[in-house]
matplotlib code that plots the C-alpha trace (Angstrom):
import matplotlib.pyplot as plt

x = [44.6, 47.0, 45.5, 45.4, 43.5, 41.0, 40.0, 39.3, 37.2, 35.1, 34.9, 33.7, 31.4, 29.9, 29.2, 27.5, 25.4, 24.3, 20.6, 19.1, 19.5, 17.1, 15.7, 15.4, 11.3, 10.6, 8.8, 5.7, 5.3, 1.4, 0.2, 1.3, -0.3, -3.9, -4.1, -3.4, -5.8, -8.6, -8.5, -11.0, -10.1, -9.2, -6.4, -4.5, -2.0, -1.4, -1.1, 0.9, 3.4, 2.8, 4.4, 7.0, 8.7, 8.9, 9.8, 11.6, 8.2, 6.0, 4.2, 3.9, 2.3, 0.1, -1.3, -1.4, -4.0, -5.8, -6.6, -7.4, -10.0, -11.3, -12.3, -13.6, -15.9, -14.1, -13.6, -12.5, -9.6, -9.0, -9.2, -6.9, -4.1, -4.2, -3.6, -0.6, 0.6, 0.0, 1.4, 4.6, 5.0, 4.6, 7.6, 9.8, 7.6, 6.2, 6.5, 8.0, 12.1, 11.5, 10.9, 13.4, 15.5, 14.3, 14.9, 18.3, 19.3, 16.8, 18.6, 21.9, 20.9, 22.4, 18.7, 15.9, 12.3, 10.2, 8.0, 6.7, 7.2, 5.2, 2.5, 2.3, 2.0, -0.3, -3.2, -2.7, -4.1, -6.8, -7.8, -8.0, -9.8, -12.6, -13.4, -13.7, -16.5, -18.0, -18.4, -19.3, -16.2, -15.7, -13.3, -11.0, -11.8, -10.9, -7.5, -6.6, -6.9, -5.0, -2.0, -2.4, -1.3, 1.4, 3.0, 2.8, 4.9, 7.8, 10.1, 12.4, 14.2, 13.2, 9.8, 8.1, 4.7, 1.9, -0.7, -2.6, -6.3, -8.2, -6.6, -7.8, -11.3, -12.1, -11.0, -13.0, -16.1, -15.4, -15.1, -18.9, -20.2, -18.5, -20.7, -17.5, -18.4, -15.1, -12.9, -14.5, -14.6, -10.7, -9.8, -11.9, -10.5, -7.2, -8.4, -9.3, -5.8, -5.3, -8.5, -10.5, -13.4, -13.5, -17.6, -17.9, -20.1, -23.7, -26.2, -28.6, -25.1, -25.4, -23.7, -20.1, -19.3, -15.8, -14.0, -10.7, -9.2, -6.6, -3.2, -0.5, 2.2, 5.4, 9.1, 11.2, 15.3, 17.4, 20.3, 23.9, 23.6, 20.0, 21.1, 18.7, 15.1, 12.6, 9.1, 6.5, 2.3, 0.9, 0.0, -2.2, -5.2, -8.1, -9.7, -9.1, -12.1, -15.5, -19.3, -22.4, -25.8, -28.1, -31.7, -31.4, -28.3, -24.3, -22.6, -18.9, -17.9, -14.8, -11.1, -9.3, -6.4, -3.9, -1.7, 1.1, 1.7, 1.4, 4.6, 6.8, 6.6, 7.7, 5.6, 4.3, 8.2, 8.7, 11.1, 13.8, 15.1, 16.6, 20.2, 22.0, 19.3, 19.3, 16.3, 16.9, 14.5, 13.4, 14.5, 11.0, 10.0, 6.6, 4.9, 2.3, -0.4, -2.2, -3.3, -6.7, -7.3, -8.9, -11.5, -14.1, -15.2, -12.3, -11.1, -8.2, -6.3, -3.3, -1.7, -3.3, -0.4, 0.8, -0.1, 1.5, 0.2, 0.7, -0.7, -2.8, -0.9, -2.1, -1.3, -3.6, -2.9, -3.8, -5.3, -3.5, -2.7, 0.6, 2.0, 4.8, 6.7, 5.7, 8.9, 10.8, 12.4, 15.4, 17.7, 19.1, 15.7, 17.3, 14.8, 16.0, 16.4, 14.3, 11.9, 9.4, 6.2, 2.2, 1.0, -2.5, -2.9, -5.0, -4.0, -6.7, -9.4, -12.7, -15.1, -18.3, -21.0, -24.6, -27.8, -28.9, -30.6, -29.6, -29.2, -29.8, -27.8, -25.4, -23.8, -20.6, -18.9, -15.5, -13.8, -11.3, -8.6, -11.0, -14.4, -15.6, -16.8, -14.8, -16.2, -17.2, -15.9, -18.3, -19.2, -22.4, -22.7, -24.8, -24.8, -23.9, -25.1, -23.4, -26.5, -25.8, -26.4, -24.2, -23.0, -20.4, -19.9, -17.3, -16.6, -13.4, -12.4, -10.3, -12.6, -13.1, -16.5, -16.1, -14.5, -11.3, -8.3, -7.5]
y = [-2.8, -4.9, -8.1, -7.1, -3.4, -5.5, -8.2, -5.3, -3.3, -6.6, -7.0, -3.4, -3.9, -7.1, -5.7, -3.0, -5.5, -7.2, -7.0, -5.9, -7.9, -11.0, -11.0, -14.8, -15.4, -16.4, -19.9, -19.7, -21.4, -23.4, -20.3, -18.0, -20.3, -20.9, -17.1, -15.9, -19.4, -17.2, -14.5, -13.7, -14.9, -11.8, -10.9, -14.2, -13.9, -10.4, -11.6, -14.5, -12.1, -9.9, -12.7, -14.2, -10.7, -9.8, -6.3, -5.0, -5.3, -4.9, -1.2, -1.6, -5.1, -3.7, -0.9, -2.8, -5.1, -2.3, -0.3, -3.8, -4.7, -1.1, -1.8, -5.2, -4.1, -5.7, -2.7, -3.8, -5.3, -2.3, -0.3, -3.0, -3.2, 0.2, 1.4, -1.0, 1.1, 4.3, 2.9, 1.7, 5.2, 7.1, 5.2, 7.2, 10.3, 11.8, 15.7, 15.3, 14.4, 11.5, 10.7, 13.1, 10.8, 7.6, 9.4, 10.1, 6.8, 4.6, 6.6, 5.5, 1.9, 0.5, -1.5, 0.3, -0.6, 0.1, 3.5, 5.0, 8.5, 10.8, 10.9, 7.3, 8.0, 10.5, 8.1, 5.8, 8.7, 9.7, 5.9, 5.6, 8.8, 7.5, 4.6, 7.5, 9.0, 6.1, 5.5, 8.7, 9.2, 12.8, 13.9, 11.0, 11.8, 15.0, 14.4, 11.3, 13.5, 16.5, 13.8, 13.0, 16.5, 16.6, 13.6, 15.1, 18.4, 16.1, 15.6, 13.2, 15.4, 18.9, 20.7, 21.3, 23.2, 21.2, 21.1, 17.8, 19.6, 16.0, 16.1, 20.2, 19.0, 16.0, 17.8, 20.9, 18.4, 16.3, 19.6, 20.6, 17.4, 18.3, 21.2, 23.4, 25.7, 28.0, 24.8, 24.1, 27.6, 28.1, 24.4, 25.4, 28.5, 27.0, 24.6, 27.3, 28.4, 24.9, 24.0, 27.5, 25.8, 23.2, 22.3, 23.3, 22.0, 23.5, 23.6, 20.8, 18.3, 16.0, 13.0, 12.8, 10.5, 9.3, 8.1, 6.5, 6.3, 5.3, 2.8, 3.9, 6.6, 4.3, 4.5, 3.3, 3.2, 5.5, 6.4, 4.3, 1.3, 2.4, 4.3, 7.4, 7.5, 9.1, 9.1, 8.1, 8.1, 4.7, 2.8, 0.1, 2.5, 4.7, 6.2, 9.5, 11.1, 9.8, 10.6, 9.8, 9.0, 12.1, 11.2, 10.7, 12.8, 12.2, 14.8, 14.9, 14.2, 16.5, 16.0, 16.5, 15.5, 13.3, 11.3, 11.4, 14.8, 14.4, 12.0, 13.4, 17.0, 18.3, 21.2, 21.9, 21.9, 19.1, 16.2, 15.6, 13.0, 11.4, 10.5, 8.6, 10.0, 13.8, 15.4, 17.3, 19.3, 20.6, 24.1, 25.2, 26.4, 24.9, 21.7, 22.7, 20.7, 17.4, 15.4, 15.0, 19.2, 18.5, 16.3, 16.3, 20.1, 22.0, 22.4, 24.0, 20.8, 22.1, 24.3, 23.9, 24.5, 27.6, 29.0, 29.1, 29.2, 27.0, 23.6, 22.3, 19.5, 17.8, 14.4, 12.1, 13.6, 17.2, 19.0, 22.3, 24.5, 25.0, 27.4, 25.5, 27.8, 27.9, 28.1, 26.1, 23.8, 22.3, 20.4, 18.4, 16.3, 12.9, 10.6, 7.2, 5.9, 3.0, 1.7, -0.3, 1.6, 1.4, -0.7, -0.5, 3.6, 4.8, 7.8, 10.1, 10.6, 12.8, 13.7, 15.6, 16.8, 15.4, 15.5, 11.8, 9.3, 6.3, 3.4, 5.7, 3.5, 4.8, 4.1, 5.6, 5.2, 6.2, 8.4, 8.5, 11.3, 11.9, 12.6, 9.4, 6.5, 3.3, 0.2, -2.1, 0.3, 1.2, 0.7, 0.6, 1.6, 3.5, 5.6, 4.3, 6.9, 6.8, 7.9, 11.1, 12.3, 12.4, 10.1, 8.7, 6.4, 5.1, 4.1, 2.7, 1.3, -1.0, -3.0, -6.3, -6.1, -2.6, -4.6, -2.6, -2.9, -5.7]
z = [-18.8, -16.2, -14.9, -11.6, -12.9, -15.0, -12.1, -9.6, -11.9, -13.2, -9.4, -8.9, -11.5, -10.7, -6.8, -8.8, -10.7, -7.7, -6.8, -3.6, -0.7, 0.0, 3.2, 5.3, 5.9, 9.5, 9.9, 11.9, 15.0, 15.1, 17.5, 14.5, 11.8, 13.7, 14.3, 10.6, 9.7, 12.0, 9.9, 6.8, 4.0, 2.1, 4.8, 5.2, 2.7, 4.3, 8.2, 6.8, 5.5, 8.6, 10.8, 7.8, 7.3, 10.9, 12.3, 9.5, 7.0, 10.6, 9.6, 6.2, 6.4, 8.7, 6.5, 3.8, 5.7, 7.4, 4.4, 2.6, 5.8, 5.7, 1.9, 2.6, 5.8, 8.1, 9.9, 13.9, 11.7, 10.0, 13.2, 15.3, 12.5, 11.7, 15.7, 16.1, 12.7, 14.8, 17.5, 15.8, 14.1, 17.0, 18.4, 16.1, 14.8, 17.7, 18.6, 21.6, 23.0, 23.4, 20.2, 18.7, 20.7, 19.2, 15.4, 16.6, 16.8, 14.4, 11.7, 12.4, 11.7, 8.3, 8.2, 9.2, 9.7, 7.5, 9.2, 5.9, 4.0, 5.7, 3.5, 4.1, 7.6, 7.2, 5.4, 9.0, 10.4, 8.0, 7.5, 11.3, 11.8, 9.2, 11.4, 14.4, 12.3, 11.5, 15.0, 16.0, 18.1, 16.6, 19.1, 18.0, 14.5, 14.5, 16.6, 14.0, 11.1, 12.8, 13.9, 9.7, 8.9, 11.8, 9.8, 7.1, 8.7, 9.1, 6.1, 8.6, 10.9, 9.4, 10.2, 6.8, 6.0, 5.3, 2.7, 3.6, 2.1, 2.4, 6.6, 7.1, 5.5, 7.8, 11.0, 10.1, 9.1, 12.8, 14.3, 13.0, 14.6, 17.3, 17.8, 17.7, 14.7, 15.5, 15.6, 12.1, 10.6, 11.1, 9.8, 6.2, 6.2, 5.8, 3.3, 1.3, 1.1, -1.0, -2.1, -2.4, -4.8, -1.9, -1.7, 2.2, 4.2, 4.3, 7.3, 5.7, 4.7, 7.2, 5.5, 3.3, 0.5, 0.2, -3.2, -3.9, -8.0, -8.9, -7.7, -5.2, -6.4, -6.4, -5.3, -7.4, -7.5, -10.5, -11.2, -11.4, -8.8, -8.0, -5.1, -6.3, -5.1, -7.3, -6.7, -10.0, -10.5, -10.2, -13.4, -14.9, -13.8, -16.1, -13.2, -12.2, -11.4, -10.0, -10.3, -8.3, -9.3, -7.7, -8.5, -12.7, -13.1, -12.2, -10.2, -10.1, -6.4, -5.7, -6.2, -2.6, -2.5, -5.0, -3.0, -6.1, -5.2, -1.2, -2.2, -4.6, -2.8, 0.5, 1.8, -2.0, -3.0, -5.7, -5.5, -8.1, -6.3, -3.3, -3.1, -0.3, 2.4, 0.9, -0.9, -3.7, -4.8, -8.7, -9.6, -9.1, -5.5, -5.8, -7.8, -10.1, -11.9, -11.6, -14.5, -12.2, -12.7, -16.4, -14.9, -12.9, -12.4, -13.8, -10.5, -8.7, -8.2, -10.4, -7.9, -5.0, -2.9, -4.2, -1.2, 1.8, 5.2, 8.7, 9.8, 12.2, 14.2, 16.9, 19.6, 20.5, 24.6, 24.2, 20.8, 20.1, 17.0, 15.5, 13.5, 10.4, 9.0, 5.2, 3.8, 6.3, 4.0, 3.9, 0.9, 3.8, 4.8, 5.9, 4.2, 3.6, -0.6, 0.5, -2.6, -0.2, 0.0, 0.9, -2.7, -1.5, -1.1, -3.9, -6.8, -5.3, -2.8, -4.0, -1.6, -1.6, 1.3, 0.8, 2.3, 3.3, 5.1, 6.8, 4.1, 1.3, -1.6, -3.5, -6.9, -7.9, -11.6, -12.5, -15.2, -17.7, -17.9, -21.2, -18.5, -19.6, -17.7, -17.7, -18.9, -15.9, -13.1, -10.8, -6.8, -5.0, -1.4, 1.3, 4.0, 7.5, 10.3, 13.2, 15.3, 16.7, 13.2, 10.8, 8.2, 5.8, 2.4, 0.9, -2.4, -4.3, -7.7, -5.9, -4.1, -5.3, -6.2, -8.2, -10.6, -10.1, -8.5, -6.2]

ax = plt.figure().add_subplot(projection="3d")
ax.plot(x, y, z, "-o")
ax.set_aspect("equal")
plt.show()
């Protein structure tokens, strides 16, 4: 090889080599500094990074200390960080021209800020719309979680189908304490086109428990350069299903939705990968299976989505039904190779309709992909009512005190 050849190439190859760029960390001014000092202890390193990272990091660092507040009980912080999220997203992923505006040009930027996949964006929603309930503010509830399941319609720029099952149940659960039984009849009889062994609600459920396994579904970069996206199943986790203690027996508390496969599909179509802002999608029309569907129930997890049907979509302004095409996919979804992602979300979220009292206490313990439970995992919590009658508990294996996750 000439000289000349030879020091381009090593050139070529050591650009190749290089890793990915270091972003500068902003120094706080004393304002800054005495506001993240204010906060509880658990969040500091969070807010610290919230204002050190700036607007590039600004969403993500916010979700990552809402859903960490929500955990922890501090839920007005949850609520606060997790609107400014909303907010933020909204900006850009709104159904409106003004925001189809905004998308036109954010994705011409060579740097973008960070706004989330949009099952990322989606769990804003449902985390948000969890604190509604708590607070009996059902009409919020219900429009939180059907905003969720418009986020999850948009792959980027295309209009996708949606199969958000966890988003369908909540609205349809917000809708019966709404009072509006038809509202709530035509949001589970969607979900039954996803989840049809779904436990519905019965007249005497008047509370819901809530359980999270599992880590966060990664992104991580592939191919030559790292310049391919490709979605992978969290790790360093046993948990994959959950049980509660029901006078002196365990009942399994049902599998809703796993947020691997809310991220590594598109409308139920499974990601191969994603290269230079392009989806490509597996042979297969549809993803099938979940390694969850062996546990807990033998339930229809594993292919849940083989079935198509619309969405329910809704803004915060006005609540209205829409129709998403089913099979209005498109190879040419401009989502961005970017590996940062929401570390905190968990693998899956069970849920299961109860009849309860106020305070009742509840202990949850976790299981192995084997149905076993795992040594030291558990979480004890009780039902909050939110005084016009209905109530919610939630439990996680990665809340500090279950002796999971941090």
């Amino acid at each position: 090889m000439k000289p000349v050849l030879a020091t381009l190439v090593a050139g070529t190859l050591a650009g190749c080599a290089t890793g990915p760029k270091v972003y500068d960390r902003a120094t706080l001014a004393p304002a800054e500094q005495s506001l993240v000092d204010s906060k509880p202890a658990p969040l500091r390193a969070d807010f610290q990074n919230l204002f050190e990272e700036g607007q590039r990091n600004k969403v993500l660092n916010l979700m990552e200390i809402g859903v960490k507040a929500y955990r922890a009980g501090y839920r007005q912080e949850a609520k606060n960080t997790l609107t400014q999220a909303r907010l933020e997203i909204e900006n850009v992923y709104a159904d409106n021209d003004a925001a189809r505006k905004a998308r036109s040009i954010w994705y011409e930027e060579a740097e973008k800020d960070f706004k989330g996949e949009p099952y990322e964006r989606s769990m804003v929603y449902l985390y948000l719309g969890l604190i509604y309930l708590e607070e009996g503010d059902y009409g919020n509830a219900r429009a939180s979680f059907l905003a969720g399941l418009l986020q999850d319609a948009f792959a980027e720029e295309e209009q996708n189908s949606t199969d958000f099952a966890l988003l369908l149940y909540l609205a349809g659960w917000s809708a019966m304490q709404m009072g509006s039984d038809q509202l709530a009849k035509e949001h589970f009889e969607e979900l039954k086109l996803y989840r049809p062994d779904a436990p519905i609600p019965e007249a005497d459920d008047n509370a819901l428990l809530i359980v999270e396994t599992g880590n966060s579904p990664r992104k991580l970069g592939d191919g030559v350069g790292h310049y391919q996206l490709v979605y992978r199943r969290g790790k360093n986790f046993q948990d994959v299903a959950a049980e509660f203690r029901n006078g002196e027996e365990w009942s399994p508390v049902y599998p809703m939705e796993d947020i691997f496969f809310q991220a590594s599909t598109r409308g139920g179509r499974a990601i191969d990968r994603i290269v230079e802002g392009q989806v490509k999608y597996k042979e297969n029309t549809r993803a099938v299976g979940s390694t969850l569907s062996n546990v807990s129930q033998n339930s229809a997890l594993a292919g849940f989505s083989a079935a198509a049907g619309g969405a329910a979509a809704v803004g915060f302004g006005a609540i209205s039904l829409i129709s998403v095409a089913a099979d209005g996919m498109s190879a040419s979804a401009n989502t961005r190779a970017d590996t940062r992602y929401w570390e905190g979300l968990p693998d899956t979220i069970h849920l299961m309709p109860v009849t309860a009292a106020d305070g009742d206490p509840v202990t949850v313990r976790f299981l192995d992909e084997y149905g076993q439970p795992v040594p030291g995992l558990s979480d004890n919590t009780e039902f909050k009512f939110d005084g016009r009658g209905a109530g919610l508990a939630f439990a996680t294996s990665r809340r500090p005190n279950s002796g999971g996750n941090p």
